[in-house]
Structures are given as C-alpha cells and as structure tokens.
N, C-alpha and C positions, 0 to 999 in steps of 0.2 A: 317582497315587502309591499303591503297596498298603500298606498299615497293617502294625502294625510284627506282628500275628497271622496276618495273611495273607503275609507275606514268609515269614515262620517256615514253615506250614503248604506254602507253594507248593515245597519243599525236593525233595518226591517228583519232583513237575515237571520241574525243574531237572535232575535227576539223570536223569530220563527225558527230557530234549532235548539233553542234554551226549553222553549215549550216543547217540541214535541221530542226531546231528551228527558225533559222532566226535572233536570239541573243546570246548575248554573257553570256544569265542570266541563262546557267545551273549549276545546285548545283558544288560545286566541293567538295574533297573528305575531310574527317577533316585527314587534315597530316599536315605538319612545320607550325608555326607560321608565318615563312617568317622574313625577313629583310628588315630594312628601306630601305639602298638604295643596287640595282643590277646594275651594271654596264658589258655589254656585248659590245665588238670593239674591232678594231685594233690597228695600234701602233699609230692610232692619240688619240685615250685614253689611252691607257698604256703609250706612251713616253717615249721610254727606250727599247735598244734590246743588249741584251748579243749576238755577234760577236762571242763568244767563245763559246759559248750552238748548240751546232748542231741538238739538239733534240728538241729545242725549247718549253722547258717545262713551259713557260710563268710563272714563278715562280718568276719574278720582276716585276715594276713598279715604273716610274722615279718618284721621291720625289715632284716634283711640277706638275706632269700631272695634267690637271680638276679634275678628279674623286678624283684625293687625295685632293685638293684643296675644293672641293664641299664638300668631307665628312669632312675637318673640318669647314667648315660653319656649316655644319649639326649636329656638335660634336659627329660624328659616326666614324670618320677616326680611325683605328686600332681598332675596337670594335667589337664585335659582331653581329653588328648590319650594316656592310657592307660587300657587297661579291661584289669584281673586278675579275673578270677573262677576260679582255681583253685581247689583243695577239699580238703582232706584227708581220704581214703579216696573219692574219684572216681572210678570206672573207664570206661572203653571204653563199656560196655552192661549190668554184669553189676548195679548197684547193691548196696542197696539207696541206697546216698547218689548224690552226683550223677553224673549221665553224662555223656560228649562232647556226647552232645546238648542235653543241659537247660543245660549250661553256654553254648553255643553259642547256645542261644534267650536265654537270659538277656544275654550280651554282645551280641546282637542287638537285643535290647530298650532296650541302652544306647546306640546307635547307632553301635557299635564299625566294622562291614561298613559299607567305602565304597570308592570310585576314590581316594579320599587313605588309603587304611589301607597301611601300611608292610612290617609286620612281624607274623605268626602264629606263635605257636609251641602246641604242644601235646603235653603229656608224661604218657602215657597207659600202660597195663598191665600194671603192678605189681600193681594191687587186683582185677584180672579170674579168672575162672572159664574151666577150658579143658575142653574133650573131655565135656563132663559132669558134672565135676567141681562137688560142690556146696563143695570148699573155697576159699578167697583165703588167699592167704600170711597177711595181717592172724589169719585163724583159726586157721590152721594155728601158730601161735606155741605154743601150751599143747599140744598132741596131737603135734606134730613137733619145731619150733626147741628148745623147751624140754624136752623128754623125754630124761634123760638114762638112762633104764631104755632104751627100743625104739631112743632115736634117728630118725635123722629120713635113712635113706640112700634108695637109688633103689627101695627095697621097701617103704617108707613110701608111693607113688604107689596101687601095688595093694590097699593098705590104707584109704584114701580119708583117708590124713593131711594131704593137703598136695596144689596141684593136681596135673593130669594134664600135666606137662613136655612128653611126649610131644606131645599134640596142640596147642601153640603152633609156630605156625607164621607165616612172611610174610604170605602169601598168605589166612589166616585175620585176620589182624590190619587188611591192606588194605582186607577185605571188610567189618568190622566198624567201620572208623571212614571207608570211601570217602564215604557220604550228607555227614556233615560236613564232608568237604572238597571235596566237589563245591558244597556250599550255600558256603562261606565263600568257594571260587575266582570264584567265580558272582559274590558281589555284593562283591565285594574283592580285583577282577581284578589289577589292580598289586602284589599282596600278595606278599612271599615266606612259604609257608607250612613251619615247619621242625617234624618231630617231633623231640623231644627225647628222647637217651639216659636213661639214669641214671648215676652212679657208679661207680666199680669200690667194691663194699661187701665182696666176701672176692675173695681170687683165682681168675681164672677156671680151672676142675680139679679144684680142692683140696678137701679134704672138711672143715676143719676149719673152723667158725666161732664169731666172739668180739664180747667185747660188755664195754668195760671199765667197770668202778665206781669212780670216787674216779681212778681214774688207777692203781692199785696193785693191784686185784683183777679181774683179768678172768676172765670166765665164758666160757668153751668148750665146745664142745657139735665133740667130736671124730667124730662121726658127721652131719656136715650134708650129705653131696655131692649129697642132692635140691636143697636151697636154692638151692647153687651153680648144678646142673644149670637149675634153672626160671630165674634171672635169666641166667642165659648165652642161653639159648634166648627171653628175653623180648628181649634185647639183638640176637640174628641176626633176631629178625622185627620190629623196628624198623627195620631198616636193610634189608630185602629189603619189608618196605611202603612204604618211601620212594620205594627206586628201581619198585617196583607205580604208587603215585600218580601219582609224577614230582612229587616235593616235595623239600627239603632237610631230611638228617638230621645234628645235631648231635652226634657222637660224646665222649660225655661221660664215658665210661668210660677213654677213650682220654687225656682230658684229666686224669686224676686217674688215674692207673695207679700201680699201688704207693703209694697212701696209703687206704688201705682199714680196715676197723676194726682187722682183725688186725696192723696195719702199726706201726712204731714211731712214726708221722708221720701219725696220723691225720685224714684230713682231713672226716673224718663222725664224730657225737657219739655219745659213751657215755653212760652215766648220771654226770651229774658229775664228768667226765673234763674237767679242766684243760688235756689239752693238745689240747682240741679248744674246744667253749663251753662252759661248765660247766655253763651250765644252757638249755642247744640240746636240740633235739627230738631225743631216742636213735634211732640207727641213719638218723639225719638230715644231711646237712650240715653241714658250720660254715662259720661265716663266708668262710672263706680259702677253701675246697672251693666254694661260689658264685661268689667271685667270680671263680674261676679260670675258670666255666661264663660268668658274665656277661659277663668282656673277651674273651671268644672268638666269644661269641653278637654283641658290638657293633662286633670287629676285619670280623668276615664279613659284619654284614646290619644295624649300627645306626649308619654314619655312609656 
C-alpha cells in the first residue's frame, strides 16, 4: 500500500497513465476506503472567515454553508463519513492561501479518496489570477469595486485594476484544475465529481453593483460592468471545464436567479442586512441562498 505522501506525490503519474491510456480506468492502489462526501472551495462553500486567524488555518465552517447543509440531507454532517476542507480565499493555483491542490492533498491525508467515496464537489475561481494579471477580485475591492471617482468598467482591466476578464476561459480553467481531478478520479473511481457554480451576486450584463447596509442604505457603485463581466466569464468557463473534464457542473447561478444583492429578495448578505443574515459573511450567501444550492446538489447526486 503507498503511504498516504507517496499517493499524494504519485499524482503526476496518474495523470501521465490516464493520458496515455486514453481513460480514466486504471487500477488504483487498495488504500482508504474513502468518504461519502469530499467537499474542496472557497469561502463560497465554507461561508465563514475568522478576521482574527492570520494564518488562515481554515479550521471553521459557517453552520448553514451548502456543504453543511448537504451533509445533513446525507445524514453524513459531523460523521466520519465527510471531509470539508474548503477555505476562504482558495483558488485554483493562484494562492497565496490554499489551492486545489493542497486542499486535495490535505483531504487525501484524511483519507477522503476511496472506492466508497460518493460525492466531490469543488468550487473554484473566484480568488484566481488570469492572463497575468497580478490582481484577484478580493484586491481588486479598494482600486475598482470601491472606487467611486475611476470606477471600476471594462477600462479598469487595461489599468491593471481588477483581473484580466478577457483571458478566463474553459479550456484554461480545465487545464489548471485537470491534475486534481485526474488524482481524485484515479483513487475515487465511483465518485461523482461536480464543479460547483456560484450565485447569481449582480445581474448578468448590467453595470451597476450593490451592497446593502442596515437593510436601508445601499451602496452602489454604478460603474461596475468589469465585475459583472469577470463573474460572467468565470461562470461560462465552469461550465465549458466541466463538459472539458467530463465531470458534473452544478449551475448555481441558475438556481438563484434574480435574488442577487441588487435584488429586492436577496439571497446573498449585506453588511447587516436583515433581510438576508444579519450578521452572514457580506457578499456571501445566506442561509436560504444554500440551501437552495444544497437541496439541489442532494435532489441530483446525495440520495
């Protein structure tokens, strides 16, 4: 049996016999049994970020995120038979916090990948860097989202305020998270593995975005249509990496259409906006907005 560093490590391998197989059907090794369900993302599946953790040892998880919500549909929630290691500010590759991959090694370590593993999801590309770009949306907040002098439109890209919209693509995104999912197919053959959407958070088009306070004062920032443009184009290369993979993609945007922040029925948090969670993670989910994601993710692939 290979050790739980040498599974990890033998990834390149894998990815190099898968390919020149042509399938995903080589043997894999008899190691962990594996877990029903694996949950790998950022903080739109964890929902919840300790401000006071500087090390960002992703050691919480907000009590209503999907994945918690899914694992008790699954009657797996606090069991042994789930492993969350989502993260908030995670990306793809681009760090400096965790990656697909370290999260992947670290669930791996817990002996998540087996013949009994169920269910994968992985909700990735919000925190990433594209075409060069040394900005992440997370950055981009003070220089773009919040700039109510320049604003933050399709001419804020060439300024290096905000990433590079332009170069997200499918086929860049399949490239950048395939090694992870060839290692996770590989030793959690039975698995269905799903990338997960995000939200609808402003309407796809529209150039204006909001961000309410109190429930009474919202803050707009009428010049956003980069923002919009980057999660739209984050959202068509989800779904063009899925069908790349040959994985299942949870359209989660689709599931939550018109309740967006700007929306009268929001179903993502403001800053102390009542009529979402009052005190939910801003520009996060609320409660109702997961589990909208969770009975959908448990009606398709958790019973």
């Amino acid at each position: 049996m290979l050790g739980e560093s040498g599974r990890w490590l033998c990834a390149a391998a894998v990815a190099l016999a898968v390919s020149m197989a042509g399938t995903g059907s080589v043997a894999a090794d008899s190691g962990p049994e594996g877990k029903a369900l694996v949950v790998l993302g950022d903080s739109f599946s964890a929902n919840a970020w300790d401000f006071m953790d500087p090390d960002n040892s992703c050691l919480r998880h907000g009590t209503t995120a999907w994945p918690v919500q899914l694992g008790k549909l699954m009657g797996v929630n606090g069991t042994d038979e789930m492993v969350d290691v989502s993260c908030p500010g995670a990306s793809i590759d681009s760090g400096p916090g965790w990656t697909v991959g370290m999260q992947a090694a670290k669930a791996d370590k817990a002996g998540a990948f087996g013949p009994r593993t169920e269910l994968v999801t992985m909700q990735f590309g919000m925190n990433d860097r594209w075409g060069g770009s040394r900005q992440t949306l997370w950055t981009s907040l003070r220089d773009c989202v919040f700039n109510f002098v320049d604003g933050c439109g399709p001419e804020s890209v060439g300024q290096g305020r905000i990433p590079d919209y332009n170069a997200v693509s499918g086929a860049l995104f399949a490239d950048r998270v395939r090694n992870a999912v060839t290692y996770i197919r590989y030793y959690a053959p039975n698995a269905r593995i799903v990338l997960v959407g995000y939200p609808e958070l402003f309407t796809p088009g529209s150039d204006v975005l909001c961000l309410d306070f109190f429930g009474v004062a919202p803050l707009i920032q009428p010049r956003g249509r980069a923002v919009v443009e980057y999660l739209d184009r984050v959202d068509q290369a989800q779904r063009e990496a899925a069908r790349l993979l040959n994985v299942d993609f949870l359209d989660a945007r689709a599931l939550t259409i018109g309740h967006g922040l700007c929306s009268n029925e929001p179903w993502l948090n403001g800053v102390f906006d009542p009529r979402a969670d009052i005190a939910g993670l801003y520009f996060h989910p609320s409660s109702r907005g997961d589990a909208v994601v969770a009975t959908a993710m448990y009606d398709r692939y958790g019973n």
